[in-house]
C-alpha positions in Angstrom: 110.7 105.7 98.8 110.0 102.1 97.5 106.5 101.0 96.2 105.4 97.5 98.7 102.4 95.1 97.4 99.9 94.9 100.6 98.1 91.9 100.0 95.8 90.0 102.8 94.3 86.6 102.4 91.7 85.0 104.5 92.7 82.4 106.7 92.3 79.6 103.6 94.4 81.3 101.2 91.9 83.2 99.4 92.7 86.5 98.1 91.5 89.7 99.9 92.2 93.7 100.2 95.7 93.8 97.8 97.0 97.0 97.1 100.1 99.3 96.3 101.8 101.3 98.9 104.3 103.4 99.2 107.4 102.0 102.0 107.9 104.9 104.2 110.2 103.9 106.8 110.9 101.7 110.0 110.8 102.3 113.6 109.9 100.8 117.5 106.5 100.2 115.8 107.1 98.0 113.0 107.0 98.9 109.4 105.5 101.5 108.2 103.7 101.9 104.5 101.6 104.9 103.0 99.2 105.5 100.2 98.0 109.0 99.2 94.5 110.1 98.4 92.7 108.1 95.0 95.1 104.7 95.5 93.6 102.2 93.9 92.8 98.4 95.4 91.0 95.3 95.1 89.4 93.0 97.5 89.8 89.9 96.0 88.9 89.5 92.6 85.8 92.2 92.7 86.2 95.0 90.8 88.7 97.4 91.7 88.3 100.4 94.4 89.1 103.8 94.9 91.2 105.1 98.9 89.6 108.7 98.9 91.6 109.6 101.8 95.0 109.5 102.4 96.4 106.7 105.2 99.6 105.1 106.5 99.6 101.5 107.3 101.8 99.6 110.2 103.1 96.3 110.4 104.2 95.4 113.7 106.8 92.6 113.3 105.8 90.2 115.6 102.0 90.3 116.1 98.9 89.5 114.9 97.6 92.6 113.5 98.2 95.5 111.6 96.7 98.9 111.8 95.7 102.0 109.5 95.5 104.9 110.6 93.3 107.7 107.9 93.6 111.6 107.6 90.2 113.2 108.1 87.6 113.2 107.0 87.2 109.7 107.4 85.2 108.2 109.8 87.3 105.7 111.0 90.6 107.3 112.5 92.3 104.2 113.3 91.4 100.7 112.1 93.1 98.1 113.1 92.8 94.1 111.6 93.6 91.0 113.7 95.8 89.2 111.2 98.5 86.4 111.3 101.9 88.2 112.0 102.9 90.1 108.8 105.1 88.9 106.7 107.6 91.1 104.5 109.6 89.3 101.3 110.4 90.4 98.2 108.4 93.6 97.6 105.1 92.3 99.6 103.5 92.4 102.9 101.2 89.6 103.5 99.2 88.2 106.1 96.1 86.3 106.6 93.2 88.7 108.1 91.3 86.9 111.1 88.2 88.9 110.4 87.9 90.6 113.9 88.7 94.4 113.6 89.0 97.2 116.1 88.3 100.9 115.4 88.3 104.3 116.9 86.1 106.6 115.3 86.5 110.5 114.6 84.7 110.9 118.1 86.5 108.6 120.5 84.8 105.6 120.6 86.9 102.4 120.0 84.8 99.6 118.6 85.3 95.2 118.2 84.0 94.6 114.9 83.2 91.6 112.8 82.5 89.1 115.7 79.7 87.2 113.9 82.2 87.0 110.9 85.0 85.9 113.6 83.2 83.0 114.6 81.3 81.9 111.2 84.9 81.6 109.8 85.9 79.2 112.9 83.6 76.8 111.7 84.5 77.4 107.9 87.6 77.7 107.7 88.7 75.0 111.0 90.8 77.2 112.7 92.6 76.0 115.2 92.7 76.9 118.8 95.9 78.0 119.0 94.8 80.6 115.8 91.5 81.7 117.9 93.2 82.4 120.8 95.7 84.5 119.4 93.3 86.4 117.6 90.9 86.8 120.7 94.2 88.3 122.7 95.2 90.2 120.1 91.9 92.1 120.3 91.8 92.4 123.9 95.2 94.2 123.7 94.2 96.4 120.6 91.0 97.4 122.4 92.9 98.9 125.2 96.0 100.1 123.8 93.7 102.0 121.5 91.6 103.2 124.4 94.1 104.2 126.1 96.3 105.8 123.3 99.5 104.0 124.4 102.1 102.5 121.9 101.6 103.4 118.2 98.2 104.3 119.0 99.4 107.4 120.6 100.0 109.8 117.5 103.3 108.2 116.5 101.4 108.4 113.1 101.2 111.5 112.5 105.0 112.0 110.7 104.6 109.4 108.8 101.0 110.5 107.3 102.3 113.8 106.9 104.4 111.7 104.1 101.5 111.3 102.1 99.1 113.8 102.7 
């Protein structure tokens, strides 16, 4: 398995979550990328983090959003960002996150995050409608899909965790 830089930048170019990964593997879903438990990243330029818990990472190749899904315990089973289609080039994945998220929790619940954040960075970062629109639909479809446990949301996760965990 080859090692992938993950690194996500805000819609202006500045630096987010970066990290190391490990490539697993390819299939209907996209690409697929693991890190095991204590990988180390950075959001931006803050001081760097500890991953606790073990996760895989997909990267559909042609929409706006990726997804994590985590080994228990933690709290969020799936979280998924809304994200400019992922882009994979010499040794990186990157994207641009769009600051809405959607999560399903350990007990079922699926969750829209980071609205207020979503429409702050409208304004602050003039995005343009095309960009908003995308990244409202792209929501909408996460929130059901995970809902509903369809597509990659429906345990086609769990060989590839077992990679890492």
């Amino acid at each position: 398995m080859s090692e992938v830089r993950i690194v996500y930048r805000k819609y202006g170019g500045a630096l987010h979550w970066h990290h190391f990964a490990r490539l697993l593997g390819e299939d209907e879903h996209g690409v697929w990328a693991g890190f095991p438990a204590r990988t180390v990243a950075q959001r931006g330029h803050e001081p760097e983090t500890v991953f606790e818990i073990p996760s895989v990472m997909l990267f559909p190749r042609d929409s706006w959003w990726t997804a994590s899904f985590n080994a228990p315990p933690h709290k969020a089973e799936i979280y998924c960002d809304i994200t400019t289609v992922p882009v994979r080039r010499d040794g990186r994945i990157t994207m641009a996150d769009l600051d809405l998220d959607v999560l399903r929790v350990r007990d079922g619940r699926v969750l829209l995050d980071d609205e207020d954040e979503f429409a702050e960075h409208q304004v602050r970062y003039a995005y343009p409608q095309e960009i908003i629109s995308q990244a409202e639909r792209s929501a909408a479809w996460l929130m059901e899909a995970v809902t509903e446990r369809t597509g990659p949301f429906d345990g086609a996760h769990d060989r590839w965790l077992s990679l890492v965990t």
